[in-house]
Structure formats: C-alpha cells, structure tokens
C-alpha positions as semicolon CSV with decimal commas, in nm:
position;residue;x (nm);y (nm);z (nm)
1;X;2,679;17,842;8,861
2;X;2,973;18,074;8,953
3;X;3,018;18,159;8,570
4;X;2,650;18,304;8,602
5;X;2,732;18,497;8,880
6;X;3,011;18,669;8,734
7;X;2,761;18,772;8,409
8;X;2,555;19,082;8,534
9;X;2,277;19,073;8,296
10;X;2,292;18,683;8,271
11;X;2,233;18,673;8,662
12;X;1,956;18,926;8,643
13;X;1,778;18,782;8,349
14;X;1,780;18,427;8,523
15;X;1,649;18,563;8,824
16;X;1,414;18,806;8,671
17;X;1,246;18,482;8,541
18;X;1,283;18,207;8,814
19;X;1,166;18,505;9,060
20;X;0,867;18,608;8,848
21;X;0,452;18,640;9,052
22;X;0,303;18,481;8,904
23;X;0,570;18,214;8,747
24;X;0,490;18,192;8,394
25;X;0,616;18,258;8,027
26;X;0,776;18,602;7,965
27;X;0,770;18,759;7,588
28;X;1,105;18,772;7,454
29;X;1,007;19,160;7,357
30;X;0,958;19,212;7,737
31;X;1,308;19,105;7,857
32;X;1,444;19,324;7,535
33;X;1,301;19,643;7,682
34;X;1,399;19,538;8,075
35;X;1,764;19,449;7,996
36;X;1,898;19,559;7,648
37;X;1,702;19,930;7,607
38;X;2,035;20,079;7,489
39;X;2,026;19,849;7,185
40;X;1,853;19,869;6,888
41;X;1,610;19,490;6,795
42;X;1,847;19,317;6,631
43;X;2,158;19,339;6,901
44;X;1,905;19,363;7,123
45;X;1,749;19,004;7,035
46;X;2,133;18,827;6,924
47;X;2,232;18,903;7,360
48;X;1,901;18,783;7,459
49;X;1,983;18,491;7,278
50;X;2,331;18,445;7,386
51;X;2,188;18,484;7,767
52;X;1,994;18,189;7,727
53;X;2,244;17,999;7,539
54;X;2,473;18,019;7,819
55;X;2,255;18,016;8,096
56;X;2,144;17,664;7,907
57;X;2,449;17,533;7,907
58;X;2,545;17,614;8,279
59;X;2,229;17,569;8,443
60;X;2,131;17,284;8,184
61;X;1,894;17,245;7,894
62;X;1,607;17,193;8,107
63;X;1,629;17,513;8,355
64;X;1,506;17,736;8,070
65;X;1,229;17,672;7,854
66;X;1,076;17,832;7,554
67;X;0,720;17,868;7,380
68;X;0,772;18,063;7,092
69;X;0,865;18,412;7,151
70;X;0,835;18,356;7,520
71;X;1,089;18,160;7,774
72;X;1,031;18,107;8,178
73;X;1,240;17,930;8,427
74;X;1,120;17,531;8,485
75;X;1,011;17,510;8,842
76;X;1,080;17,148;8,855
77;X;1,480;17,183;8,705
78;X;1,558;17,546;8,883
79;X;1,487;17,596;9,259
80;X;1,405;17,950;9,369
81;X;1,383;18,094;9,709
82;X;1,172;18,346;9,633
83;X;0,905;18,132;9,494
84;X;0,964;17,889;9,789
85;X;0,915;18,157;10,035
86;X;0,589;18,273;9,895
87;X;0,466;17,894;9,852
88;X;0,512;17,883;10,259
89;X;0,335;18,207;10,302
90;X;0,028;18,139;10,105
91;X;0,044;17,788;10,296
92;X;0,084;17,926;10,663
C-alpha cells in the first residue's frame, strides 16, 4: 500500500472510486476528464490504464473491477472508511 501512497494520481483515482455515493461503476471517459484533462484520449486512456494495472497488482486483482468501459472499487476486497462511516449513519 505505501507504493500507492507515494503515486498522486494513483492514490486519488483509488479513492475517487472506493469513496464514490453511491458505490457503483464509473465510465472510464469520466475518470479521463477528472484526472488526465491535460492529455489528449489516447495518453489520456494508456495512464488510466497503467493506474489500474498497478493499483491491481498492489492492492490485488480483486480490489478493482471492470465492466466494459467502466471500473469501481469491490466493496468486499477494499475496505473504505468513508463508505463505512456513512453505512453507520444511515443505520443510527
């Protein structure tokens, strides 16, 4: 986890995700626009993909999933406070 930490964008995509209300799928177009505006679709896309590569490989295979052009977080694999402190919110 400390290699994500030290990856700016990585760290923010990642959280972006696992943090998202409501937790669902996000279009790949989305996260393009939110962290890679200064580049053009196709650099754009290649460090989107890299992100998840990596974040894959250090968070494991099963922490980020994908639907076609759309990837989320898996609840179950990736714990998030965020989501956790909403769940005991809306619970009381």
């Amino acid at each position: 986890m400390a290699a994500v930490v030290k990856q700016p964008k990585r760290l923010a995509v990642v959280a972006y995700l696992a943090a998202a209300s409501p937790h669902r799928f996000h279009r790949r177009d989305t996260l393009l626009a939110l962290f890679w505006p200064e580049l053009d679709d196709p650099h754009a896309r290649s460090a989107l993909r890299r992100a998840l590569y990596f974040l894959r490989g250090e968070l494991g295979s099963g922490a980020v999933v994908g639907r076609g052009d759309e990837v989320a977080t898996a609840p179950d694999v990736l714990w998030c406070d965020v989501l956790a402190f909403r769940e005991a919110l809306d619970t009381g």
